[in-house]
C-alpha positions as a Python dict, from the first residue, in 0.01 Angstrom:
ca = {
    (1, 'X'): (0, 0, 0),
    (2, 'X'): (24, 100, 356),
    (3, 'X'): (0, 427, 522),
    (4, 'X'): (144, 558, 876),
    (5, 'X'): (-191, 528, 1146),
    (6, 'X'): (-332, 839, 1220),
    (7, 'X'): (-232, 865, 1534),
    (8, 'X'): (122, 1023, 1419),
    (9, 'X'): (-46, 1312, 1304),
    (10, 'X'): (-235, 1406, 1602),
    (11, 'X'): (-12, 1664, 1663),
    (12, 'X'): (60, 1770, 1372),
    (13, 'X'): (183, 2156, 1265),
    (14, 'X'): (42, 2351, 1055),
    (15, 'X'): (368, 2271, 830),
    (16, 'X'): (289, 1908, 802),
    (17, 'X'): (-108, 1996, 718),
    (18, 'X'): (-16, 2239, 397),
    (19, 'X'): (210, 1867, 279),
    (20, 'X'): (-90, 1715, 358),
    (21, 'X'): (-319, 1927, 156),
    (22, 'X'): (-41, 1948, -192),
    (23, 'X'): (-40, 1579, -189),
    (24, 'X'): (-441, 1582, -182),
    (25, 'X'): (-404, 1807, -486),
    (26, 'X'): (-137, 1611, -658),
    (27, 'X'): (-327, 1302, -608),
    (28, 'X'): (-646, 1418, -726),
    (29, 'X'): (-450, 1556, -1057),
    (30, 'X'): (-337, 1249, -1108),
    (31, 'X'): (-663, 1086, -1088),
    (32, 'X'): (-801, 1319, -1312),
    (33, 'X'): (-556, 1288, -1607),
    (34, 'X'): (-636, 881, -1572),
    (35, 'X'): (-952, 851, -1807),
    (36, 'X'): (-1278, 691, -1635),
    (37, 'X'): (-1389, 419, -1803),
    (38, 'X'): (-1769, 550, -1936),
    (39, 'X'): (-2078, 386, -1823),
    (40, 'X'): (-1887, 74, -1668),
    (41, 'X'): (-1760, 5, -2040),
    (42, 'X'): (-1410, -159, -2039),
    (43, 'X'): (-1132, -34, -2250),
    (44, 'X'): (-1111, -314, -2496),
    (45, 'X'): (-1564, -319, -2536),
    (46, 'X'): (-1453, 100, -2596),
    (47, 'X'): (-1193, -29, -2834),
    (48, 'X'): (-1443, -305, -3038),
    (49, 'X'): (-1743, -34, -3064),
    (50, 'X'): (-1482, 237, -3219),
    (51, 'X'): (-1304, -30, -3458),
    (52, 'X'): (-1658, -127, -3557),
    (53, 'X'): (-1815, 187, -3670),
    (54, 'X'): (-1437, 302, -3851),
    (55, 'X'): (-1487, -11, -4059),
    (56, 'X'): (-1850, 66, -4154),
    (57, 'X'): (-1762, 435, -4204),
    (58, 'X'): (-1478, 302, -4489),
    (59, 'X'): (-1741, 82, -4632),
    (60, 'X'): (-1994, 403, -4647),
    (61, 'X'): (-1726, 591, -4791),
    (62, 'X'): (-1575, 352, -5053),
    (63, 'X'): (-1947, 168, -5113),
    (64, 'X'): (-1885, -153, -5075),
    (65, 'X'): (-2188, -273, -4867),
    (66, 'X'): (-2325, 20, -4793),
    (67, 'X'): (-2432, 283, -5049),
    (68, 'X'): (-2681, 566, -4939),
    (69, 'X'): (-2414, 801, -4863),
    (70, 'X'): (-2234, 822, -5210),
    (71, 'X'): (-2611, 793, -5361),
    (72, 'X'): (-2647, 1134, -5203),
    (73, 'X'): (-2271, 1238, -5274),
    (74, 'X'): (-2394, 1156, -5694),
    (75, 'X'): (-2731, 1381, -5589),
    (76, 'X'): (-2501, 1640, -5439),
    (77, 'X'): (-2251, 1587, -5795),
    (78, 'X'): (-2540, 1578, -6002),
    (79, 'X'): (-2685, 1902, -5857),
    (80, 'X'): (-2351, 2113, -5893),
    (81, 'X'): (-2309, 1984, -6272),
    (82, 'X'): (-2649, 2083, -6320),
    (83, 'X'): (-2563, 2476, -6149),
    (84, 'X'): (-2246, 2504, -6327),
    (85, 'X'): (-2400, 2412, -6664),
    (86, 'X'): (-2658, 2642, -6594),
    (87, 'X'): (-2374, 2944, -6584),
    (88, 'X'): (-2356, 2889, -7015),
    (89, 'X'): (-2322, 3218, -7212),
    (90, 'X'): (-2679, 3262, -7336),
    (91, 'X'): (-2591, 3415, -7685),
    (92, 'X'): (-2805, 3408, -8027),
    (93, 'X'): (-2703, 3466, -8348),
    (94, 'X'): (-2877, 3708, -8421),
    (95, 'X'): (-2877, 4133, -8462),
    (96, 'X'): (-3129, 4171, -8168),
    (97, 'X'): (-3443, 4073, -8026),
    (98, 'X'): (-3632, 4227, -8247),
    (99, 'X'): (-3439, 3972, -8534),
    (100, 'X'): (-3449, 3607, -8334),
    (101, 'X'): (-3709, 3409, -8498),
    (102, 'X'): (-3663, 3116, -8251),
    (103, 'X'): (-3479, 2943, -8542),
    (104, 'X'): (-3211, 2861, -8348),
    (105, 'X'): (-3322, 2553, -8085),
    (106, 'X'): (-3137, 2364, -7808),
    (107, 'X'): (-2770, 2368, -7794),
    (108, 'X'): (-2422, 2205, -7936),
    (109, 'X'): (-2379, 2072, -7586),
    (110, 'X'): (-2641, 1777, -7527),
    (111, 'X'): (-2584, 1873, -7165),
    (112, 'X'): (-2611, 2243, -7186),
    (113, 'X'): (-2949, 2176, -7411),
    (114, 'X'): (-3066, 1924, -7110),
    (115, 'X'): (-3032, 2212, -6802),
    (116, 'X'): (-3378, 2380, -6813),
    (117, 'X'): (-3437, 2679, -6923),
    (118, 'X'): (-3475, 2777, -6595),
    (119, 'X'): (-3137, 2732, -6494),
    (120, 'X'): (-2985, 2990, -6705),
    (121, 'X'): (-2833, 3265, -6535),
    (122, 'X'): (-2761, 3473, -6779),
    (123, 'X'): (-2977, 3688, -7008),
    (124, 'X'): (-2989, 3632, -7392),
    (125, 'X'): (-2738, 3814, -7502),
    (126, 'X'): (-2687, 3934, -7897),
    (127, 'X'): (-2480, 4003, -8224),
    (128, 'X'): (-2528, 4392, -8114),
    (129, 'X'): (-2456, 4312, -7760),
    (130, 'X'): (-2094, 4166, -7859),
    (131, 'X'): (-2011, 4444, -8077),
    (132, 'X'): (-2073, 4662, -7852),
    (133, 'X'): (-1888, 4450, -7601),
    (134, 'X'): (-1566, 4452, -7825),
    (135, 'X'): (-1595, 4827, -7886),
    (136, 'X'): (-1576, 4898, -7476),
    (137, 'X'): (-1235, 4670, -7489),
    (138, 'X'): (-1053, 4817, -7802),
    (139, 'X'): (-699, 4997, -7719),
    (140, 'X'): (-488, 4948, -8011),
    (141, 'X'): (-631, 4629, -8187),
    (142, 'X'): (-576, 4608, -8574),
    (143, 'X'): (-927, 4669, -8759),
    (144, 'X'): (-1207, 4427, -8739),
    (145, 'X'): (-952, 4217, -8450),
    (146, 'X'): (-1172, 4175, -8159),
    (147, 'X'): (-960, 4211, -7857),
    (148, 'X'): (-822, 3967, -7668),
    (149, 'X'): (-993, 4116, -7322),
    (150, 'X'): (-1345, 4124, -7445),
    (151, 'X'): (-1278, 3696, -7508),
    (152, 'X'): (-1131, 3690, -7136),
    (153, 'X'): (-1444, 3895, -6998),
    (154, 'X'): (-1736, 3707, -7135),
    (155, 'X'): (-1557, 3413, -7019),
    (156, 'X'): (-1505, 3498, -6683),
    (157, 'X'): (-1862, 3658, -6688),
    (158, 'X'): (-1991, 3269, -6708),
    (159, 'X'): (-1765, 3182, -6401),
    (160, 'X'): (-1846, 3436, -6109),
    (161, 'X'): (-2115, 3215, -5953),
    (162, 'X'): (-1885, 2876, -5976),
    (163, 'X'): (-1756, 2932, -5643),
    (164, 'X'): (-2087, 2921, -5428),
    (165, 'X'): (-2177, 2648, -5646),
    (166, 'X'): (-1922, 2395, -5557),
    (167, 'X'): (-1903, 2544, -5191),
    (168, 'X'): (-2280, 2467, -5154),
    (169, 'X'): (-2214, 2100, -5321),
    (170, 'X'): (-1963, 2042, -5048),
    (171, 'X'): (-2213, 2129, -4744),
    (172, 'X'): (-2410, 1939, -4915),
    (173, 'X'): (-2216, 1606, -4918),
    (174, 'X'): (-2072, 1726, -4521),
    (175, 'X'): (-2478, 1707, -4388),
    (176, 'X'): (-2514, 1368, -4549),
    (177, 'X'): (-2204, 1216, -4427),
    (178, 'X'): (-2279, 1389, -4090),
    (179, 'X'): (-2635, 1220, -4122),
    (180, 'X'): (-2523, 826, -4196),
    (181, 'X'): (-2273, 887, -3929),
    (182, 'X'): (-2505, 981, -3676),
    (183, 'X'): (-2692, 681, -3800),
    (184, 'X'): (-2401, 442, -3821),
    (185, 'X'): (-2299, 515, -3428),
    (186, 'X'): (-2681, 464, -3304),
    (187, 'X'): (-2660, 125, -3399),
    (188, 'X'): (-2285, 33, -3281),
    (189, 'X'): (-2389, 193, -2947),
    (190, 'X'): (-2731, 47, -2851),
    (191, 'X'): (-2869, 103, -2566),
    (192, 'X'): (-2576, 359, -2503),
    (193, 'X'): (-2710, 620, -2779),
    (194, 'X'): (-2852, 849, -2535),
    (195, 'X'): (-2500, 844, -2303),
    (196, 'X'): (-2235, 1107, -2234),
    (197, 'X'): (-2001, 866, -2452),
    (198, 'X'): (-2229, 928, -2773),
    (199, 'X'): (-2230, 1300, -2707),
    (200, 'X'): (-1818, 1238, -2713),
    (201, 'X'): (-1793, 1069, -3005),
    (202, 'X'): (-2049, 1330, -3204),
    (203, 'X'): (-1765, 1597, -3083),
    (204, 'X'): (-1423, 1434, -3203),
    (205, 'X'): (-1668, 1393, -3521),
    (206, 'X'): (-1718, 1791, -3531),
    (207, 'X'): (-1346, 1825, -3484),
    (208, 'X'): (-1306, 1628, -3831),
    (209, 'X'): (-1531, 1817, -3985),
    (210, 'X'): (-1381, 2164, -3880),
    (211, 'X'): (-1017, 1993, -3953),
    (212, 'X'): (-1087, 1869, -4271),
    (213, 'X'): (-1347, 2083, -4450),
    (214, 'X'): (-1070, 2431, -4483),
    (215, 'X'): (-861, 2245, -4649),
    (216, 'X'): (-1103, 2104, -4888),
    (217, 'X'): (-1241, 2460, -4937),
    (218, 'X'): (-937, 2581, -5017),
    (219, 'X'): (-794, 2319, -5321),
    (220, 'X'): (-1173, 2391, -5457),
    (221, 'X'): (-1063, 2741, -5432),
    (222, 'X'): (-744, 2648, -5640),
    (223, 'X'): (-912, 2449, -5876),
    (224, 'X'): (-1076, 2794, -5945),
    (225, 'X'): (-833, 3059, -5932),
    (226, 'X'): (-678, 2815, -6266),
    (227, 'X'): (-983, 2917, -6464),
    (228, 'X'): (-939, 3315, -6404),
    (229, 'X'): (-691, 3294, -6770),
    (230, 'X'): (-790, 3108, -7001),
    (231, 'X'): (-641, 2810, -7127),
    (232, 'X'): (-654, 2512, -7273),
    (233, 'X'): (-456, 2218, -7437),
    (234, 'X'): (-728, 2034, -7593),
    (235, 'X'): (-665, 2205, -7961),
    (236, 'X'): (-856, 1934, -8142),
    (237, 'X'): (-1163, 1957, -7876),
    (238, 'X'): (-1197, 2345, -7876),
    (239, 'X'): (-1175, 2364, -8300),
    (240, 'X'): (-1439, 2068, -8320),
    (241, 'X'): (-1681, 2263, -8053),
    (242, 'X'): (-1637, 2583, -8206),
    (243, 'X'): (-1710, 2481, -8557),
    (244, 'X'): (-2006, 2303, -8451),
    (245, 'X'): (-2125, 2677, -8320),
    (246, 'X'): (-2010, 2833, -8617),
    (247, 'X'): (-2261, 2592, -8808),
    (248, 'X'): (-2553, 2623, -8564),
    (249, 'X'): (-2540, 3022, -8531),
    (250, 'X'): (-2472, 3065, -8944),
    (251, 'X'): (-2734, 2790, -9021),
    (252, 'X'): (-2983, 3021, -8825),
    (253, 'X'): (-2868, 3284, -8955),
    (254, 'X'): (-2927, 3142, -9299),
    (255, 'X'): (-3261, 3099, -9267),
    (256, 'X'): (-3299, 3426, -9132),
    (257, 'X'): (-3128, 3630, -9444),
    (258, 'X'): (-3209, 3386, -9701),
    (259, 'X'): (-3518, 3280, -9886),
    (260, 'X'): (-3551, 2858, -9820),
    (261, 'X'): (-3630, 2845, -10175),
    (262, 'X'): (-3349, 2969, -10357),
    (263, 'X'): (-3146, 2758, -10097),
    (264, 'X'): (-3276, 2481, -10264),
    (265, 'X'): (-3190, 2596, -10588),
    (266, 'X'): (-2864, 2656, -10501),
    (267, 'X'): (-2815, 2308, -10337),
    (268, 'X'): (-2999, 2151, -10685),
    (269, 'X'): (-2677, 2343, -10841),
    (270, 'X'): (-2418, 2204, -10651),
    (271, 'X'): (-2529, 1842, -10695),
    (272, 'X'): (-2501, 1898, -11076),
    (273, 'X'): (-2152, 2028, -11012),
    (274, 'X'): (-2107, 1706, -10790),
    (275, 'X'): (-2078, 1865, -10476),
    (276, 'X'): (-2291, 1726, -10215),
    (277, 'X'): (-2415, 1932, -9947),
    (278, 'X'): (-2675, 2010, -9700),
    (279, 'X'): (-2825, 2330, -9607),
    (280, 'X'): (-2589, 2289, -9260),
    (281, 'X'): (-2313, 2345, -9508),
    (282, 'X'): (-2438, 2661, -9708),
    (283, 'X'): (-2292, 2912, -9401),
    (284, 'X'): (-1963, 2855, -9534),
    (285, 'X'): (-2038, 3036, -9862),
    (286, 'X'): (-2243, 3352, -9650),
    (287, 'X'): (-2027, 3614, -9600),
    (288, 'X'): (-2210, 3758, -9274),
    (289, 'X'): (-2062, 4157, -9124),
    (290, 'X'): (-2108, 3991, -8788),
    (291, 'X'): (-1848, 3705, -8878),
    (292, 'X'): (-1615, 3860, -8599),
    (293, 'X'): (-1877, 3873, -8327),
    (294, 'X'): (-2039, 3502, -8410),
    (295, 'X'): (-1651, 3405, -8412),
    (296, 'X'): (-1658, 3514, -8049),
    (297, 'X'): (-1962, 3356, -7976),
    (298, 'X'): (-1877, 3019, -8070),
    (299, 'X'): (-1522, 3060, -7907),
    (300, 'X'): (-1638, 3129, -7562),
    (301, 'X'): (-1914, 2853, -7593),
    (302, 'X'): (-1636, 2637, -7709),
    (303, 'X'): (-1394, 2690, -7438),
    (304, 'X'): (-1663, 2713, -7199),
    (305, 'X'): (-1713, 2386, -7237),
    (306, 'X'): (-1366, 2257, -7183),
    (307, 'X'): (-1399, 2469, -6853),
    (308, 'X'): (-1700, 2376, -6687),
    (309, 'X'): (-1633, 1956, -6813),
    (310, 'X'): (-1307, 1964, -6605),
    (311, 'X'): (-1435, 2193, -6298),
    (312, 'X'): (-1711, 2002, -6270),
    (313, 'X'): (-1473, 1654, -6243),
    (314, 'X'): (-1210, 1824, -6041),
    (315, 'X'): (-1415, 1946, -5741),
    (316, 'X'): (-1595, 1699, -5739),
    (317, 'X'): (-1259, 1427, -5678),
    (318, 'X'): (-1180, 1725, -5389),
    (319, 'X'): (-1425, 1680, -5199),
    (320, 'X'): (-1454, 1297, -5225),
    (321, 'X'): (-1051, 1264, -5168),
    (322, 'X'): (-961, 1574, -4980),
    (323, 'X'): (-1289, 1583, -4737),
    (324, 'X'): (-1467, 1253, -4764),
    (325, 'X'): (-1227, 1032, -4761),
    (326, 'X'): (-963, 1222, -4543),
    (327, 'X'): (-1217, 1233, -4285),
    (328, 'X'): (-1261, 820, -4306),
    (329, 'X'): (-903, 810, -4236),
    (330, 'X'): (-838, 995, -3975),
    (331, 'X'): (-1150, 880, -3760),
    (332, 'X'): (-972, 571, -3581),
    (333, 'X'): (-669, 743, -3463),
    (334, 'X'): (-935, 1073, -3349),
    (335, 'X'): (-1153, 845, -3192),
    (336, 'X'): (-869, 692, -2975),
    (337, 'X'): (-710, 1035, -2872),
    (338, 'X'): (-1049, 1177, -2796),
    (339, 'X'): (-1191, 906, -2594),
    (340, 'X'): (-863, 877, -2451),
    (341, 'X'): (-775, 481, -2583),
    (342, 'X'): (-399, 574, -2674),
    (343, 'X'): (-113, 433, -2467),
    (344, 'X'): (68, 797, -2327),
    (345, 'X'): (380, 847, -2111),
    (346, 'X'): (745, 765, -2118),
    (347, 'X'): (645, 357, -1972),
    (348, 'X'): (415, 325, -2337),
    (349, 'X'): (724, 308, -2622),
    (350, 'X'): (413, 258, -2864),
    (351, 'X'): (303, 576, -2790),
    (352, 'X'): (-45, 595, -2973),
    (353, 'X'): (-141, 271, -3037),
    (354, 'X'): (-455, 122, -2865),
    (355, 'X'): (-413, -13, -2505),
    (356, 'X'): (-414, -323, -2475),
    (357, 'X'): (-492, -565, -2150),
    (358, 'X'): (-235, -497, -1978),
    (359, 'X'): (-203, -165, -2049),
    (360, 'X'): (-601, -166, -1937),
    (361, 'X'): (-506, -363, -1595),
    (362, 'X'): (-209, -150, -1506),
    (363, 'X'): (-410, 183, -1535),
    (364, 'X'): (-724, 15, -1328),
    (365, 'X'): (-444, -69, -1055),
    (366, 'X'): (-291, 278, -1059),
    (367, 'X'): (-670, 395, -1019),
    (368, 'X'): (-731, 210, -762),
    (369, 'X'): (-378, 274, -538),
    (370, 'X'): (-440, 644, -606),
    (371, 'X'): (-831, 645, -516),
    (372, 'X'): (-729, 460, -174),
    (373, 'X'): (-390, 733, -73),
    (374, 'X'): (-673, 1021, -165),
    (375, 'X'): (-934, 853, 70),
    (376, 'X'): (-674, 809, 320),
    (377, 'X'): (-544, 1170, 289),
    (378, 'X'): (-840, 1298, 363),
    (379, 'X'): (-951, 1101, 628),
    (380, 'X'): (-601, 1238, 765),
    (381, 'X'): (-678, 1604, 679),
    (382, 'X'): (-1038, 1572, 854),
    (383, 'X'): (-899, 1405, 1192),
    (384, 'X'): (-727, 1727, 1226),
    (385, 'X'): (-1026, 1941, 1255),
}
């Protein structure tokens, strides 16, 4: 391009110095909205370092080649299994403390009886304890009913800490996948890792963090707010669970009220009457006073169960599909807007798609048309002075 010597403006007004100046300005906006190629990199070596690291980010995320991340993810699962099943009502079948023998060891739920006893939130909790429970909830229940609300609050009781439990598994499968991405862009960029561009990239990552990780707090949050009622489908499941309680707490309490050797005899008596049984099935001939409370017991054990299986399996898909794998997706097209690789303008139809060659050639020409009109309007403006 050519521009007019500079000997026309040697006279110039003040008039023709203020055009001067605005097209300096416009010019240098212009300039500005073009994106610089970092450190010398071309578009298309920008273009083959972000398509490289999206690829191994899928693979980290679906585990094809490279596993470490979902190894931690399972770590992160295991941990929040381990929490929730912690949260079990911790009830014995028994009057009081003064009345538990220890008879009663480990758990209906293999996974329950695995979580230490150390991870048990709640305190032991009694035949008395429930009674009085029920008594605090009674409005106008029929006689020996226990009401409806005093099921409802033991249950909920079990879920208050759920929440920071599955919030804290989340953070905890964010920091690892913040971790092997970090990792995964030091190799891709080499001897760039230390450069402006890395800082970039670490950025538009941030952004997909702070994008993706509200809306995965809030389904978990959903997932949650289900369990405030009660409720289940899973008849057969919650009758087995519950009369596997039943047996454990009137078993113990069998032993507890009745001498072991008149058990036998009584057993000895049913054989002869050719009724085989074992002293597992003798509670179903005790008539206990605390039949409504262990009732309650074993119904809140049952359907806690059913509760804390499908929490535990729900949140955990969330944040694999809602935050893991969301974030996987959407890291090619945020790396191209952020580093500014996305054909813009009304002259690009296929507005954001990668630039290609020529898109890359025309841009470096516009550059270098606009860099030469600045220099040249400048060297006008300072002939002036």
């Amino acid at each position: 391009m050519k521009y007019p010597s500079y000997a026309r403006y040697s006279a110039t007004t003040p008039s023709l110095r203020a055009e001067a100046l605005e097209a300096l300005n416009t010019v240098t906006k212009l300039l500005d909205r073009l994106s610089p190629s970092p450190l010398n990199l071309t578009t298309v070596q920008l273009l083959e370092i972000v398509h490289r690291v999206c690829i191994d980010a899928q693979a980290l995320v679906s585990g094809d080649e490279h596993i470490g991340l979902l190894q931690q993810c399972r770590a992160a699962h295991q941990q929040l299994k381990t929490s929730i099943l912690g949260t079990a009502p911790n009830f014995r079948p028994f009057k009081s403390k003064e009345e538990d023998t220890n008879l009663l060891t480990g758990e209906v739920d293999g996974d329950i009886r695995r979580a230490s006893d150390a991870t048990r939130t709640h305190e032991l909790m009694y035949l008395e304890d429930v009674r009085l429970h029920a008594q605090r909830c009674l409005t106008r229940q029929l006689p020996y009913c226990i009401p409806y609300a005093a099921k409802v609050d033991l249950i909920k009781h079990c879920l208050v800490a759920w929440e920071d439990h599955c919030l804290k598994c989340l953070t905890t499968v964010e920091e690892a996948t913040r971790r092997e991405l970090d990792a995964l862009v030091k190799v891709h960029m080499g001897v760039h890792s230390n450069s402006s561009l890395y800082s970039d990239i670490h950025v538009i990552f941030d952004d997909l963090f702070e994008k993706h990780r509200p809306r995965t707090v809030e389904m978990i949050k959903f997932h949650l707010k289900l369990e405030d009622l009660p409720f289940t489908l899973n008849d057969g499941d919650f009758a087995a669970v519950k009369e596997q309680y039943m047996r454990q707490y009137k078993s113990a309490r069998n032993l507890v009220c009745k001498d072991p050797a008149h058990m036998q005899k009584v057993l000895a008596l049913l054989v002869e009457l050719g009724i085989s049984a074992t002293h597992d099935d003798l509670w179903k001939l005790h008539e206990d006073p605390y039949e409504p409370e262990l009732c309650v017991m074993a119904e809140t054990s049952a359907y806690f169960q059913i509760a804390c299986r499908r929490t535990i399996d729900n949140v955990a898909r969330v944040i694999d599909h809602v935050f893991l794998h969301a974030v996987a997706k959407d890291m090619y097209p945020a790396l191209l807007t952020g580093l500014s690789l996305v054909c813009t303008g009304v002259n690009h139809p296929s507005n954001g798609e990668p630039m290609s060659l020529a898109d890359e050639d025309h841009l470096n020409k516009k550059r270098m048309d606009l860099e030469r009109k600045k220099e040249w309007l400048e060297t006008v403006l300072d002939e002036q002075l």
